[in-house]
C-alpha positions in Angstrom: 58.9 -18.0 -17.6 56.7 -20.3 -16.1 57.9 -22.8 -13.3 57.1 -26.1 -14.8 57.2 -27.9 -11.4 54.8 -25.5 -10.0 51.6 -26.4 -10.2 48.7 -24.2 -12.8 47.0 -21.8 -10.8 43.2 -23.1 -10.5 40.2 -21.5 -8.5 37.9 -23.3 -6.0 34.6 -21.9 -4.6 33.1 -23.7 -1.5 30.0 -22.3 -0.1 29.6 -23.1 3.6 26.1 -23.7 4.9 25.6 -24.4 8.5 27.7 -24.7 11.9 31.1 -23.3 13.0 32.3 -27.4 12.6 31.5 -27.1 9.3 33.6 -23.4 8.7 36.1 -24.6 10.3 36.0 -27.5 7.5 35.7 -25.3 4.8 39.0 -23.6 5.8 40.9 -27.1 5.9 39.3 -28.0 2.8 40.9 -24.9 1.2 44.3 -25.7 3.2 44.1 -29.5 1.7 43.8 -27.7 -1.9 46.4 -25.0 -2.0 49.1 -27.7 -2.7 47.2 -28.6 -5.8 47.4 -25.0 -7.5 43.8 -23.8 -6.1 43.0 -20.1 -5.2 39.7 -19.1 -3.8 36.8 -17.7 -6.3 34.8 -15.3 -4.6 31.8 -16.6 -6.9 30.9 -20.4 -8.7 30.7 -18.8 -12.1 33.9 -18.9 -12.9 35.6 -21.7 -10.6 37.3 -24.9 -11.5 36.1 -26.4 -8.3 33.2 -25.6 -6.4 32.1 -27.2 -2.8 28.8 -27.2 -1.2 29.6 -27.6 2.6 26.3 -28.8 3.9 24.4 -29.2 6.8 21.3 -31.7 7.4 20.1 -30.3 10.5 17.3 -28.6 8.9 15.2 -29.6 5.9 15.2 -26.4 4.4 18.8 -26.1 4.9 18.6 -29.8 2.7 16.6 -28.3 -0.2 18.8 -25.3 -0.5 21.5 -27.7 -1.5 19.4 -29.3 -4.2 17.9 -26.0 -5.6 22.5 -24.1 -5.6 23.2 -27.8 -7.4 20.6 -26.9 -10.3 21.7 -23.2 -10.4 25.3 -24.8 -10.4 24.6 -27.3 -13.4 23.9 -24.3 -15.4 27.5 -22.5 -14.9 28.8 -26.2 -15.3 27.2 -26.4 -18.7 28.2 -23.0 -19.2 31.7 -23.2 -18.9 31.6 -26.7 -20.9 30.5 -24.9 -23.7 33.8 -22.3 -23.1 36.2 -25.9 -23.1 36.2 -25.1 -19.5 36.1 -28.2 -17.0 33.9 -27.4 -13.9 33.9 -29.8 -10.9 30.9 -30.1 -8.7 31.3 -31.8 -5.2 28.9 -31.9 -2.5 30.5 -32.3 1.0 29.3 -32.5 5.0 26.5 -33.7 6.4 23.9 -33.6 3.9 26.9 -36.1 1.8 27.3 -38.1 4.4 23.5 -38.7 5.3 22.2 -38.9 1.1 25.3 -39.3 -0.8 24.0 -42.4 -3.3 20.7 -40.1 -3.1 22.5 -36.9 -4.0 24.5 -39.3 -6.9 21.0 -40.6 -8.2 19.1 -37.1 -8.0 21.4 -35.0 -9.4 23.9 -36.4 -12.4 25.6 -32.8 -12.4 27.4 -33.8 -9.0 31.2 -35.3 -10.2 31.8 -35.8 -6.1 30.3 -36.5 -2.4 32.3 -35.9 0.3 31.6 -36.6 4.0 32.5 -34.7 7.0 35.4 -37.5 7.9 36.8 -37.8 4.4 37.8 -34.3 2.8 41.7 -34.6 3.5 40.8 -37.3 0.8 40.0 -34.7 -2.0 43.1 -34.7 -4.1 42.6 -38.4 -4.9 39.2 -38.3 -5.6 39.3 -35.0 -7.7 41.7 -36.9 -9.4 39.2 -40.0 -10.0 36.5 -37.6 -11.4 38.7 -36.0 -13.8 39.8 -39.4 -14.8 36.2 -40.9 -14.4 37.0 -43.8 -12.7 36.6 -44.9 -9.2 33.8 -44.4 -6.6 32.4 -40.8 -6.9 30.8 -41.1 -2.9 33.4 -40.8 0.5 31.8 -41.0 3.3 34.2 -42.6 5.8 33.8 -42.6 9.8 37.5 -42.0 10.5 37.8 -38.9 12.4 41.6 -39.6 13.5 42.9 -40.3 10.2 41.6 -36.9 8.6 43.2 -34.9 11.7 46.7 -37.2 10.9 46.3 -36.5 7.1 45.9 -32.6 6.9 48.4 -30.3 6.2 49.6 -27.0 8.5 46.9 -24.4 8.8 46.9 -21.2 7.0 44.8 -18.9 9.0 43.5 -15.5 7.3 43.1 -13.5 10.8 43.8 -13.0 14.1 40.8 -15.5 15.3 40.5 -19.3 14.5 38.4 -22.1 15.0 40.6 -25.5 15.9 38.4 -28.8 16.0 38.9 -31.1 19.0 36.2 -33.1 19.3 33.5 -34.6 16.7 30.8 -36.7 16.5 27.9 -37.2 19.4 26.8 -40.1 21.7 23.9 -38.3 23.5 21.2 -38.9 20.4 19.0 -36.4 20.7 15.9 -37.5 18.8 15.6 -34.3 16.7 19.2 -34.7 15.6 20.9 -36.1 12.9 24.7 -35.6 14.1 25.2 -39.0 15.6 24.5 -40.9 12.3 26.2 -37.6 10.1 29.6 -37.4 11.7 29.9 -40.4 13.7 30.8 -41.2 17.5 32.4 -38.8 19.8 35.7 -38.6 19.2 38.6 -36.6 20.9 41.7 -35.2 19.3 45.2 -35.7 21.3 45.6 -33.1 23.8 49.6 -33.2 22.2 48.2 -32.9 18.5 45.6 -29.6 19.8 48.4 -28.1 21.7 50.9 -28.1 18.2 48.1 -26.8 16.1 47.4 -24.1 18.5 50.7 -23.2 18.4 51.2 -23.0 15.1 48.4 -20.9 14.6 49.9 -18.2 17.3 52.9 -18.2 15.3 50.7 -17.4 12.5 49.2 -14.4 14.2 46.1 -16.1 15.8 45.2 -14.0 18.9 41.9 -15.8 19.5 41.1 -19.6 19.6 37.7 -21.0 19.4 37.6 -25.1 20.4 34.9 -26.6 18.7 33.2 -29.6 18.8 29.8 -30.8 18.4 29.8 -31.9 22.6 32.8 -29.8 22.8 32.6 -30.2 26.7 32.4 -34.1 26.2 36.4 -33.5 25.0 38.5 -36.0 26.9 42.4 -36.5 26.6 44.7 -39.8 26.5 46.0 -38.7 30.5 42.0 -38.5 31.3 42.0 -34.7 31.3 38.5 -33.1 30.1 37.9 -29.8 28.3 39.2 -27.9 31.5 42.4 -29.7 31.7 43.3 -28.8 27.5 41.9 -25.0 28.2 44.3 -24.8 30.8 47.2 -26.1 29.0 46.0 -24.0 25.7 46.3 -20.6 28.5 49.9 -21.3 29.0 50.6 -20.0 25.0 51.8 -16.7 25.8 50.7 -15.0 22.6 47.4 -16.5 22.5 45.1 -13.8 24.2 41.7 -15.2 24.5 40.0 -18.5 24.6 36.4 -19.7 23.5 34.8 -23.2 23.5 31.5 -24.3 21.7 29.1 -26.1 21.5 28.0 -27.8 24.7 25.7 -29.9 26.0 24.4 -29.2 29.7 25.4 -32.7 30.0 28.6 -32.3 30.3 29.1 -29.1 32.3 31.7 -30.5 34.8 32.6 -28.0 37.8 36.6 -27.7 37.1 34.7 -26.3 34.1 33.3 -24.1 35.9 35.3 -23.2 37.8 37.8 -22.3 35.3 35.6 -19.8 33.9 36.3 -17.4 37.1 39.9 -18.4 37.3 41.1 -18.1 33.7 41.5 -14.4 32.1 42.1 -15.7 29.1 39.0 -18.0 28.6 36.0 -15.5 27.8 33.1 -14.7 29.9 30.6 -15.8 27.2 28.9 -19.6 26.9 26.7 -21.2 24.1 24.9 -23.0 26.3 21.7 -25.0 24.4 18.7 -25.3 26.0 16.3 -26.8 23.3 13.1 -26.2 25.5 11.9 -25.3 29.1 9.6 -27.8 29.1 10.6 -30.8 31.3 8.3 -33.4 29.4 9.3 -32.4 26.1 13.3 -32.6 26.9 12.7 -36.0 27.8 11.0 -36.8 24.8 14.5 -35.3 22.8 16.3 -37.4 24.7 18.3 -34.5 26.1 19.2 -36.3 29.3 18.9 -33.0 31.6 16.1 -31.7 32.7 15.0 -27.4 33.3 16.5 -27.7 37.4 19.4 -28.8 36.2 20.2 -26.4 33.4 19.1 -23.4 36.1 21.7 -24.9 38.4 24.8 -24.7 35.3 23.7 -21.4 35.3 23.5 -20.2 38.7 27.1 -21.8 39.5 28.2 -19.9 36.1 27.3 -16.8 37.2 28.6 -17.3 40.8 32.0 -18.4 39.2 32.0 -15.5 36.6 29.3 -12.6 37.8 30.1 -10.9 34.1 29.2 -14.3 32.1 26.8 -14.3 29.2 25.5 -16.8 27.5 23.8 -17.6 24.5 21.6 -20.7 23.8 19.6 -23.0 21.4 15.6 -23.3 21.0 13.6 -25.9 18.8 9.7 -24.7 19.2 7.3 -26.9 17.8 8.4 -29.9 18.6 6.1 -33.5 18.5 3.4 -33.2 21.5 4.8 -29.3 22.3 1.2 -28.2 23.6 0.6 -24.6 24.9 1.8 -25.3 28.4 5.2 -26.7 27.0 5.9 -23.5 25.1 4.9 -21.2 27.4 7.1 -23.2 30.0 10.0 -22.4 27.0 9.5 -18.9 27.0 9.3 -18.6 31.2 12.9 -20.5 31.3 13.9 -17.8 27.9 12.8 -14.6 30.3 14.2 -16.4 34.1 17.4 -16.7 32.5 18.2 -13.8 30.4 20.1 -14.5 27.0 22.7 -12.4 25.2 21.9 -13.9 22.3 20.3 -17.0 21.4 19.2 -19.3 18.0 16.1 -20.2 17.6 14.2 -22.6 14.8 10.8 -24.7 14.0 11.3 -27.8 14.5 12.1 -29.8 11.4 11.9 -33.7 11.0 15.0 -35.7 9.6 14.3 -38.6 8.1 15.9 -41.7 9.9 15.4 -39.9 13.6 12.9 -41.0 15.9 11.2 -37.8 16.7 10.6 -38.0 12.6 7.7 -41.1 13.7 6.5 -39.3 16.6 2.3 -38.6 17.2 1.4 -35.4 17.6 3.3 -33.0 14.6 2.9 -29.7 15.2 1.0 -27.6 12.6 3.3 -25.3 10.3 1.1 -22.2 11.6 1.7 -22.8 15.1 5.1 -23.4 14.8 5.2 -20.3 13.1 3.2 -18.2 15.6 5.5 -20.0 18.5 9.0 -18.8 16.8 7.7 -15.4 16.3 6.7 -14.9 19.7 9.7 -16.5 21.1 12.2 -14.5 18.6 10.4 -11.3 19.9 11.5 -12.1 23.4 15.2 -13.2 22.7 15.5 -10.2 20.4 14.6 -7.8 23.1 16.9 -9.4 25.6 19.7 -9.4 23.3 19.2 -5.6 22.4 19.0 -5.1 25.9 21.9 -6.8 26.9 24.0 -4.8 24.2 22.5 -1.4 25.6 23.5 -2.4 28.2 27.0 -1.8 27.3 26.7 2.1 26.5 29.0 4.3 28.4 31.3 1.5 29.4 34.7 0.6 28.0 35.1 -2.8 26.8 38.5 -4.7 25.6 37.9 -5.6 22.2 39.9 -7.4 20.1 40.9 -6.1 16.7 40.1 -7.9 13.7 39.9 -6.1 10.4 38.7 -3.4 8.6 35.3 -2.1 9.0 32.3 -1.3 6.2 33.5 2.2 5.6 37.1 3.8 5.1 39.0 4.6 8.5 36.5 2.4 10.4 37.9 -1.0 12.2 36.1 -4.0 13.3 36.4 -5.6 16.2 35.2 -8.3 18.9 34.5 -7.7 23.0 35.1 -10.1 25.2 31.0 -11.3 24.7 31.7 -11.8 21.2 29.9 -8.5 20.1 30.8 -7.3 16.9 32.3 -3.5 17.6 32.9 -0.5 14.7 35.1 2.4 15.6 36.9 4.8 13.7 40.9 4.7 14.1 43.6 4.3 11.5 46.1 3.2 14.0 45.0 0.4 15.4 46.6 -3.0 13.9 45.0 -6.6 13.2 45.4 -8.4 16.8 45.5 -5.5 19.6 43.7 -5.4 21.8 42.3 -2.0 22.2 39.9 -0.2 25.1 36.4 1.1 23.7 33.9 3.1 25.1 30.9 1.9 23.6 28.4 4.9 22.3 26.1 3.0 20.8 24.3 -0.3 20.3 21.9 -2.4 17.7 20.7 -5.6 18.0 23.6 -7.3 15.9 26.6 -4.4 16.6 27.7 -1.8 19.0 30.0 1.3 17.8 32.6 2.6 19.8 35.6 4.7 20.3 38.6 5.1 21.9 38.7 5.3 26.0 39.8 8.5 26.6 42.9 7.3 28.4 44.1 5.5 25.2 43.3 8.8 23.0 45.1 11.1 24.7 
């Protein structure tokens, strides 16, 4: 018999477009709906609820949404026809940036959510089942979402845990300062409960995230070194990752911490943008190429083993010849493990939207191909470079095929091996026989097989 006071099982689809910030909002939107009855879909045909997580940084990445709202409407009317009741609600950046536009241009969207107000979804999937009430959230109250969530219900042995959102630094390019707000930084007290909550969950791996994650600050005046530290002293949690940063904010307890910490990983995102001194000044990025070389060459004198990844934008306004290849000198002096890479793409409402001097689609083109070609070699090199060695990688799963385990090293490199004894959360010691650009496969040291 059914339990009348529990609540009718109902299934929610959210399709996460973007940054880690915004998985790592997915997953607390799904914790802020369990209460209500709502199981994951794996697909929007058949959900009651379906979210599109979005993220503005990228015009295309802005048109996607528009083109899944259309292909959406259709399951909407779909299901209508069954007697079925299909809730579309659009939330993140792209919300927060073009709700009323979102509301205007598309009339099969029942809710807009931004980035600060999604602990609020209960009331307002209430409101659009009742139709009453504003349809568009889009608060700037990062503390009272973090106050208002409910315990975390992690579905691994890695998580992401927020502690710092928003961004003073206004890079011209960007969008984030006027999407999620000022920088704001979570109680060290509040991080250090969640943290342990999820190690009593089974987390073995914590990322920190935050769009300046390194800009974190606490009430006692400690910065992002200070809460790492603290976060070390969990005696289950294993291993420690922080991202994004902004060269900015690269402080030397940080640093320093890198060589004295085990548990924080030798592996930095790191974003660049450009090697070309005149065009970071015209993205506002407040550091200039000397100054980035110098975070690295104390990184690697702190940590020899570091890697570190980074962030390019090619094509920006006034990016002549001489700017780019100056890009792809600083890509080849430094050496990435791994990197992102993208055309520049105006935002509407940022001043490098209304610069002179737009780049042409073709050369942005012929600029990111070249570029990609470089970072792609480096990072296949720096993952052959791990053949023959054994690595300490954490286990996190199954892997494609039956008997076959998935796994991460300490440079977050996905690993495949074969072994049906290893469980969810060792950490086990590969020898790494082979390598792609995106994977290595390994197998067990010979120490650990005998």
């Amino acid at each position: 018999m059914d339990d009348p006071a529990k609540p009718a099982l109902k299934r929610v689809f959210i399709e996460t477009y973007g940054c880690q910030m915004n998985v790592y909002d997915s997953e607390r939107m799904r914790d802020v709906l369990a209460p209500l009855g709502y199981a994951v879909a794996p697909k929007p045909d058949d959900a009651d609820l379906v979210i599109l997580n979005t993220c503005h940084i990228r015009e295309k990445a802005t048109e996607k949404v528009y083109s899944e709202i259309g292909r959406l409407r259709v399951h909407k009317e779909r299901r209508a026809g069954e007697g079925k009741t299909t809730t579309i609600a659009i939330a993140g950046c792209v919300a927060q940036a073009e709700g009323e536009e979102i509301l205007r241009r598309a009339p099969a969207v029942d809710l807009v959510v931004g980035p600060q107000a999604y602990h609020r979804l209960p009331e307002l999937i209430a409101r659009a089942a009742r139709k009453t009430g504003d349809r568009l959230a889009a608060d700037f109250t990062a503390q009272g979402k973090f106050d208002a969530l409910p315990a975390r219900a992690p579905d691994g042995v890695t998580a992401f845990l927020s502690v710092q959102e928003g961004c003073d630094k206004f890079c011209t390019f960007c969008v984030v300062p006027y999407t999620r707000g000022a920088e704001f930084s979570r109680p060290a007290a509040d991080v250090l409960a969640e943290a342990q909550a999820l190690v009593d969950r089974g987390v073995r791996e914590i990322t920190l995230l935050g769009q300046n994650v390194n800009a974190y600050h606490s009430e006692g005046g400690d910065g992002l070194a200070g809460l790492l530290e603290r976060l070390a002293r969990i005696p289950e949690l294993a291993r420690l990752r922080y991202m994004t940063s902004h060269p900015l904010e690269v402080t030397q307890d940080l640093i320093s911490l890198h060589g004295a910490e085990p548990k924080l990983m030798p592996f930095l995102h790191l974003p660049v943008q450009s090697g070309s001194d005149r065009i970071l000044k015209a993205m506002n990025r407040k550091h200039d190429v000397v100054h980035y070389h110098d975070i690295v060459a104390r990184l690697r004198r702190a940590r020899p083993d570091i890697a570190l990844s980074t962030d390019f934008i090619v094509g920006f306004p006034g990016e002549s010849d001489q700017d780019f290849e100056a890009t792809m000198e600083l890509a080849r002096e430094v050496g990435f493990a791994s990197a992102f890479s993208f055309k520049y793409s105006p935002r509407p409402g940022t001043p490098a939207a209304l610069m002179h001097g737009q780049v042409g689609d073709s050369v942005k083109s012929e600029r990111l191909a070249r570029l990609q070609e470089l970072l792609g070699g480096q990072q296949r090199a720096f993952n052959a470079g791990k053949i023959g060695l054994s690595l300490p990688v954490l286990v996190t799963g199954k892997g494609r095929v039956a008997g076959q385990k998935h796994g991460r090293t300490p440079y977050l490199q996905s690993v495949h091996f074969a072994d049906e004894t290893a469980r969810d959360g060792d950490i086990v010691s590969l020898r790494i026989k082979a390598a792609s650009q995106n994977s290595l496969t390994g197998e067990r040291a010979a120490q650990e097989a005998a």
